[in-house]
C-alpha positions in Angstrom: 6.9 -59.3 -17.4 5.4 -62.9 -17.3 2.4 -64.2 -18.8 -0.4 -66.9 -17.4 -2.0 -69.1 -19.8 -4.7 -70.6 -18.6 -6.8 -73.5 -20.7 -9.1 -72.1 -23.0 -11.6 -74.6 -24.6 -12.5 -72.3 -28.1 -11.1 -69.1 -30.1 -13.1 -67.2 -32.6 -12.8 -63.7 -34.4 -11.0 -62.5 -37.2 -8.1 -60.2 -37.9 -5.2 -58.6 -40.5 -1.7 -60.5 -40.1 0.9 -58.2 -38.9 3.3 -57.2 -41.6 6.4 -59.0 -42.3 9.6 -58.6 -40.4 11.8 -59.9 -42.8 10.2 -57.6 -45.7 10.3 -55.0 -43.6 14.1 -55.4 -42.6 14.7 -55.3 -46.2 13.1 -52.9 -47.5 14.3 -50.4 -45.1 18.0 -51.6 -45.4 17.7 -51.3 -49.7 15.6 -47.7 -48.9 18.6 -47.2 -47.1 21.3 -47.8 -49.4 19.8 -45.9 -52.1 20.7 -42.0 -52.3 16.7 -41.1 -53.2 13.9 -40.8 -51.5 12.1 -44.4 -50.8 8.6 -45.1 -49.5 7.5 -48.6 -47.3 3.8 -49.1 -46.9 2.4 -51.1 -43.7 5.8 -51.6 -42.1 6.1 -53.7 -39.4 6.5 -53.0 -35.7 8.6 -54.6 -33.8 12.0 -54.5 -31.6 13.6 -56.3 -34.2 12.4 -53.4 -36.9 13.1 -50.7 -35.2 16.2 -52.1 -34.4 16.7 -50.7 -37.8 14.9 -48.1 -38.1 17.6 -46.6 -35.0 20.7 -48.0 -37.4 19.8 -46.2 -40.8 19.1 -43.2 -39.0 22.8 -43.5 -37.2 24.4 -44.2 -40.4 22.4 -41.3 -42.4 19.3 -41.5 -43.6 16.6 -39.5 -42.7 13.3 -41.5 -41.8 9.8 -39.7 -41.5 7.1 -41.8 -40.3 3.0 -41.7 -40.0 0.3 -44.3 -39.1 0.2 -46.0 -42.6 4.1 -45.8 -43.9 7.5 -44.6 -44.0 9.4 -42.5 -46.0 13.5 -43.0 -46.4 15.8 -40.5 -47.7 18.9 -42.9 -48.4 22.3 -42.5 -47.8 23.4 -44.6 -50.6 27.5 -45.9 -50.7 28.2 -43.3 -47.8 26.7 -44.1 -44.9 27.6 -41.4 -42.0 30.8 -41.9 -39.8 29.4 -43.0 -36.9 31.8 -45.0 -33.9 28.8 -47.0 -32.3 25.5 -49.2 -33.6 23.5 -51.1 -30.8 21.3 -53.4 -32.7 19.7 -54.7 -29.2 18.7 -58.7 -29.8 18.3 -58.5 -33.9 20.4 -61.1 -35.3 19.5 -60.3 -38.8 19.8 -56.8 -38.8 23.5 -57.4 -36.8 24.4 -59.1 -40.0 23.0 -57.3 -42.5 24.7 -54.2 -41.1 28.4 -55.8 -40.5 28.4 -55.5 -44.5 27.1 -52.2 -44.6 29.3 -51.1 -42.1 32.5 -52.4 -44.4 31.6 -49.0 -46.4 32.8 -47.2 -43.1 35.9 -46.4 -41.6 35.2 -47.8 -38.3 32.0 -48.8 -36.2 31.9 -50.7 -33.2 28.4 -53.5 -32.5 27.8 -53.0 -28.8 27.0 -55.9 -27.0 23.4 -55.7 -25.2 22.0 -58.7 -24.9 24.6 -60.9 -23.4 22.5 -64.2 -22.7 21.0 -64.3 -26.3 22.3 -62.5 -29.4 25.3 -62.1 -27.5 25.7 -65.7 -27.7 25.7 -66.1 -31.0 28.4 -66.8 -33.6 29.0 -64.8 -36.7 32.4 -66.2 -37.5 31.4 -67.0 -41.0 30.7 -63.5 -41.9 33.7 -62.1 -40.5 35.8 -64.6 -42.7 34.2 -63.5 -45.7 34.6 -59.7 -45.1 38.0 -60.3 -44.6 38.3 -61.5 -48.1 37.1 -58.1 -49.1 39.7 -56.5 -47.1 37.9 -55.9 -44.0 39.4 -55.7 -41.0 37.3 -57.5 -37.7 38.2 -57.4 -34.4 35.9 -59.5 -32.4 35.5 -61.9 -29.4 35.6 -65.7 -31.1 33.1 -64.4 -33.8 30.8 -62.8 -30.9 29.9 -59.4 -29.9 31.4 -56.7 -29.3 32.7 -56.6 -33.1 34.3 -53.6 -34.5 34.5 -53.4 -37.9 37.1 -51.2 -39.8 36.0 -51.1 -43.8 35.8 -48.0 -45.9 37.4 -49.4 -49.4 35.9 -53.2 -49.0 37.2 -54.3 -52.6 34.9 -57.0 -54.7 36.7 -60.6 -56.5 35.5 -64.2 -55.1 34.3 -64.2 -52.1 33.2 -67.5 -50.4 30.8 -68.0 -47.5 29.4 -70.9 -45.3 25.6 -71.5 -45.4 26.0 -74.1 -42.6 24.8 -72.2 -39.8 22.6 -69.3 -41.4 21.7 -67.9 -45.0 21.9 -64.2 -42.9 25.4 -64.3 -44.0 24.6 -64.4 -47.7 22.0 -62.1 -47.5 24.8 -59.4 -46.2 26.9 -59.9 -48.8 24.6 -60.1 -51.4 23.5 -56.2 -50.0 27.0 -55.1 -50.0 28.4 -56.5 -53.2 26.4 -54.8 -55.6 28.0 -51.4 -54.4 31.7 -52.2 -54.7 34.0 -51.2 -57.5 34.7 -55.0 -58.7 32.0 -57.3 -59.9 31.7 -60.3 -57.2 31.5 -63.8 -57.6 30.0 -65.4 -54.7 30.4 -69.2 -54.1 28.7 -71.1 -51.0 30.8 -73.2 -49.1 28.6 -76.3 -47.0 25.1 -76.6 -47.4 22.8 -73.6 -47.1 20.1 -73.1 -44.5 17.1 -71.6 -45.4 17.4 -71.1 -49.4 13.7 -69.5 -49.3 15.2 -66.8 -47.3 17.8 -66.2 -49.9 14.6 -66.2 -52.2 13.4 -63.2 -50.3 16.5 -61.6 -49.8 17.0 -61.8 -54.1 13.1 -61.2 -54.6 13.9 -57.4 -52.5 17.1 -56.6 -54.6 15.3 -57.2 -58.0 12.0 -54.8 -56.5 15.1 -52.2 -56.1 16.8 -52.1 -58.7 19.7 -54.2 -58.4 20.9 -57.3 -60.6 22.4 -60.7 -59.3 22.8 -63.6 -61.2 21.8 -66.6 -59.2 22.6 -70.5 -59.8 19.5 -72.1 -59.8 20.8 -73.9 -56.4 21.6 -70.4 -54.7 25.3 -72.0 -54.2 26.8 -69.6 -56.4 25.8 -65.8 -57.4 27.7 -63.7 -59.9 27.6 -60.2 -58.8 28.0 -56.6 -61.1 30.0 -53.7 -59.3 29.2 -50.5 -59.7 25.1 -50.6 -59.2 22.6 -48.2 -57.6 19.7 -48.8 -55.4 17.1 -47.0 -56.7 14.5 -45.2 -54.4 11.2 -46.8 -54.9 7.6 -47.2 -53.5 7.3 -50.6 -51.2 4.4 -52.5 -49.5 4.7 -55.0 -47.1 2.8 -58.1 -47.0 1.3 -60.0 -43.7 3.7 -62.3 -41.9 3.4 -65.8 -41.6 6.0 -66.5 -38.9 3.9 -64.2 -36.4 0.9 -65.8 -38.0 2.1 -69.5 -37.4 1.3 -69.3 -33.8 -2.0 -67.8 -34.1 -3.1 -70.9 -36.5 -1.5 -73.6 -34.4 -3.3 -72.2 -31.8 -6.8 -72.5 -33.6 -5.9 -75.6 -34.5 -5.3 -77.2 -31.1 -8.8 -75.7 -29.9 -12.6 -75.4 -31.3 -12.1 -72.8 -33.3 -13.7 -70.5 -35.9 -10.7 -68.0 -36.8 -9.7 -66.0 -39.8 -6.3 -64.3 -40.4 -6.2 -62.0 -43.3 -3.3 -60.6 -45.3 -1.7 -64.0 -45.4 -0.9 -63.6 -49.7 -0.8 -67.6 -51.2 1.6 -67.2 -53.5 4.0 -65.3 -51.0 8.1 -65.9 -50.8 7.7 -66.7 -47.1 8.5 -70.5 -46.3 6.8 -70.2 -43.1 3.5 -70.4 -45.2 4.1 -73.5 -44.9 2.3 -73.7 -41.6 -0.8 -73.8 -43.6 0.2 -76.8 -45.5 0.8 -79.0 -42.0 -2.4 -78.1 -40.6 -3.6 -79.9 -43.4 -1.5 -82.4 -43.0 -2.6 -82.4 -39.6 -6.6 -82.6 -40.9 -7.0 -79.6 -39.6 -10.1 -77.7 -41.1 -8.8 -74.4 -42.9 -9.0 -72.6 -46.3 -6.5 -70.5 -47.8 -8.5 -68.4 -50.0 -8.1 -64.3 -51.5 -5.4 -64.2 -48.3 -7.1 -65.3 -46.1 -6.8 -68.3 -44.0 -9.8 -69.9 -42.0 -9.1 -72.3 -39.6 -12.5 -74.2 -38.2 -10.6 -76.3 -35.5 -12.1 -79.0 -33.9 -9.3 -79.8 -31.6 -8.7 -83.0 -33.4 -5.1 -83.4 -35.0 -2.9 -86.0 -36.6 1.2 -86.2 -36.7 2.9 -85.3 -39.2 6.7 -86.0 -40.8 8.2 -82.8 -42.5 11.0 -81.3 -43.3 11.5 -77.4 -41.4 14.2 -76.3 -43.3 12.6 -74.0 -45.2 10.1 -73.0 -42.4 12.5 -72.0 -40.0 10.4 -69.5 -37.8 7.2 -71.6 -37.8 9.0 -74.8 -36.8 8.3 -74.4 -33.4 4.4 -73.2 -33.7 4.0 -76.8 -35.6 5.7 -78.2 -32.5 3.1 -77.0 -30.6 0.3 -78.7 -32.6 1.4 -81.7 -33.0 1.7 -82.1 -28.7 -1.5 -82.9 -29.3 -1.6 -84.7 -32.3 -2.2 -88.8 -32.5 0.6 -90.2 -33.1 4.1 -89.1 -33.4 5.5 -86.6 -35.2 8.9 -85.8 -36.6 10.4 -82.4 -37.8 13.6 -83.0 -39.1 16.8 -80.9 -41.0 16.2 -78.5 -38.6 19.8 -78.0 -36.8 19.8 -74.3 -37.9 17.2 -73.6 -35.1 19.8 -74.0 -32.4 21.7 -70.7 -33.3 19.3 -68.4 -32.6 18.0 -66.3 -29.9 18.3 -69.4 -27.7 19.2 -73.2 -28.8 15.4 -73.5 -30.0 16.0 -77.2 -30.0 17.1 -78.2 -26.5 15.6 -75.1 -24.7 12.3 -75.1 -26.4 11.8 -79.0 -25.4 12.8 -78.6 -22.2 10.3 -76.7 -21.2 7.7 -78.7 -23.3 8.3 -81.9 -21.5 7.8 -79.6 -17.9 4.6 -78.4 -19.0 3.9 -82.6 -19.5 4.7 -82.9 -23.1 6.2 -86.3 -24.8 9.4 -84.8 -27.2 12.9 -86.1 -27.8 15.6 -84.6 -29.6 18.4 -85.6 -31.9 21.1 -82.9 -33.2 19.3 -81.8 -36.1 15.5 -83.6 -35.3 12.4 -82.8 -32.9 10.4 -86.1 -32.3 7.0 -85.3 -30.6 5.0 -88.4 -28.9 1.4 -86.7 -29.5 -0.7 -86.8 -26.5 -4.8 -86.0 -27.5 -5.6 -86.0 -24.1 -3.7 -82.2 -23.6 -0.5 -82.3 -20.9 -0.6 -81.7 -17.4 0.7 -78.2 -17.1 0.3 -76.2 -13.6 4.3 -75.1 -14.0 6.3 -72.5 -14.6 8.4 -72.5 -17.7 11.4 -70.5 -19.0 11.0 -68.7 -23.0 14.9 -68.0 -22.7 14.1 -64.4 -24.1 13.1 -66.3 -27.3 10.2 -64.3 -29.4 9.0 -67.8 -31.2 9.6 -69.9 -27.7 7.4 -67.8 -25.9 4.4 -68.1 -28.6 4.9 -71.3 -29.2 4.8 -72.2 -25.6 1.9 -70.3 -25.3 -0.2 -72.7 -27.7 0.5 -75.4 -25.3 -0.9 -73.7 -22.3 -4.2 -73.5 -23.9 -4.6 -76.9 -24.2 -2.7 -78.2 -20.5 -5.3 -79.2 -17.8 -3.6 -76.7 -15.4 -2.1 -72.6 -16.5 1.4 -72.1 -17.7 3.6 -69.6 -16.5 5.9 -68.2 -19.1 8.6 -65.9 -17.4 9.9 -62.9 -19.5 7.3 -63.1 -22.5 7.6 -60.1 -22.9 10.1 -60.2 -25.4 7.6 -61.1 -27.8 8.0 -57.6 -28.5 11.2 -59.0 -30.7 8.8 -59.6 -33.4 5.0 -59.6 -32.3 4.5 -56.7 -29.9 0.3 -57.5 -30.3 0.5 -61.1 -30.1 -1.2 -61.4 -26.6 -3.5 -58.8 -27.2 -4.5 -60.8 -30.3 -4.8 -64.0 -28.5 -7.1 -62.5 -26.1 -9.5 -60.9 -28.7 -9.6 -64.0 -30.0 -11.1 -65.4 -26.4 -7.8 -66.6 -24.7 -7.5 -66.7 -21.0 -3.9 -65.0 -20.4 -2.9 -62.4 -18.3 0.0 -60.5 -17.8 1.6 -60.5 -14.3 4.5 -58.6 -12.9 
């Protein structure tokens, strides 16, 4: 389905954050992996989540689920022999369960989503579980990939944070479980540390000991652990979030988000600390955020490595910013669902906007005046592209059309629901 956006001078209203993906991919994957019972309070909805929700349950455990949590009975080192895992568009989870899947004889990762996930490249994972004596067939490091584990066996392991810290993150799931303690070492530089941060802040919470360098490079890792079953609760996301705030920002505005904890693990809170940047009006106070926008923004310089997923909502605020903007060290953004840095400014500068883009920068010429909009623009079946592009059409002179935004669902099934309580003028159209 598409979606019109059509200007909307002012938003106002209040609600709770959605809870976070990336907790919630965690927690159920260490639930998983432990052989008692586990409980996750306030997990998030979303394709993405029950992306892997359907992949536990294939491999073994046994998931029973009501309004306000879920409980997990794990399936520890021995997940269930099982030929076929379709992880529809979740990168994440696609990674994460390529490790687990080394503790199984042989399980083939359908391809689904040829145009996006489909696309892209997990090479640097598939070299590393060959150093634990996994076998991969695979097409150039894409999907299909068939993995053929069952003994993986521990020692020094290397792995490239180049492209994604998702790699990592898998190994640093797996390890733990094998015979032989691990030794880690990161090859390159690695993208999004405070990812790592979250992915090491789950494994404590469960159990499980990794000794870290204080530069994540290198991480010595004990054989012969056990998840333990334990009790989880998953805080708001700011990702999701990031949207909703650039959007109060660009407009007159009296919005709160709760659930939005200060102290969280989550780089993308950084979205608060542009918007101030920006001059934006906002507290960040008892988890909430308060954003009094008056419409009125300056540009910003900042690095977006370690804010990944809200890269693109700041994008969308500083369109209308004075002056020019710069978000650089973000060359990770184009291997995701789609190239988020040539896609996602193509279809900016055909709703109007003033961007440029260098390999691993996004330059955005602010224009106060709002952009001309009255198009229709491709979200390349990108979750963030399509709220992100969405920001912009409240503030164009004429309404956006975004094609496909449905697959918002990815991550933020409610986002356009939420938008509209909020007083937005969209409206979905077949």
């Amino acid at each position: 389905m598409d979606v019109i956006v059509r200007p909307t001078p002012s938003l106002q209203g209040e609600f709770g954050a959605l809870s976070s993906k990336n907790y919630t991919t965690r927690y159920l994957l260490v639930a998983a992996l432990s052989e008692g019972v586990s409980t996750i309070y306030h997990p998030a909805h979303s394709e993405d989540s029950d992306a892997i929700r359907r992949c536990i349950a294939d491999l073994g455990a046994v998931l029973t689920e009501d309004d306000e949590k879920i409980v997990i009975q794990g399936f520890g080192r021995k997940p269930k022999d099982v030929k076929e895992l379709n992880v529809g568009n979740a990168g994440a989870v696609l990674r994460f369960l390529m490790a687990v899947a080394a503790l199984s004889p042989e399980v083939i990762f359908v391809n689904t989503y040829p145009d996006s996930l489909g696309k892209r490249p997990h090479d640097d994972l598939i070299v590393s579980l060959e150093q634990l004596g996994v076998k991969v067939e695979h097409n150039e490091g894409k999907l299909p990939i068939t993995i053929r584990g069952g003994k993986p066996v521990g020692g020094k392991i290397t792995v490239s944070g180049a492209v994604s810290s998702q790699f990592l993150s898998a190994l640093l799931f797996l390890t733990p479980l094998l015979e032989e303690d691990s030794e880690i070492i990161v090859l390159d530089d690695l993208k999004s540390k405070v990812v790592v941060g979250q992915t090491l802040e789950v494994l404590e919470q469960a159990g499980i000991v990794v000794h870290a360098a204080n530069d994540y490079m290198s991480f010595k890792v004990p054989g012969r652990q056990a998840y333990a079953a334990k009790t989880y609760t998953v805080q708001g996301d700011y990702p999701g979030s990031a949207a909703i705030l650039a959007a109060a920002a660009v407009t007159k505005s009296d919005v709160k988000v709760h659930r939005l904890v200060e102290q969280s693990k989550q780089g993308e809170r950084a979205i608060v600390d542009v918007l101030r940047m920006m001059e934006v009006p906002l507290t960040h106070n008892e988890g909430t955020v308060h954003v009094q926008g008056n419409g009125v923004l300056k540009a910003v310089e900042f690095d977006g490595d370690a804010a990944t997923d809200a890269v693109l909502a700041m994008v969308a605020a500083a369109v209308f910013a004075e002056g020019t903007s710069r978000f650089y060290n973000v060359e990770n953004l184009r291997y995701k669902e789609c190239d988020r840095i040539t896609d996602y400014l193509a279809e900016l500068t055909r709703a109007g906007a003033n961007v440029e883009e260098r390999r691993d920068e996004i330059i955005v010429h602010g224009m106060p005046e709002g952009v001309e909009g009255g198009v229709t623009i491709n979200a390349h079946y990108d979750h963030r592209v399509i709220m992100a592009l969405s920001v912009v059409g409240l503030r164009a002179r004429k309404p956006l059309l975004i094609k496909d935004a449905h697959h918002v669902a990815k991550s933020y099934p409610q986002y356009f629901d939420h938008l509209r309580a909020l007083g937005a003028n969209v409206e979905w159209v077949q």
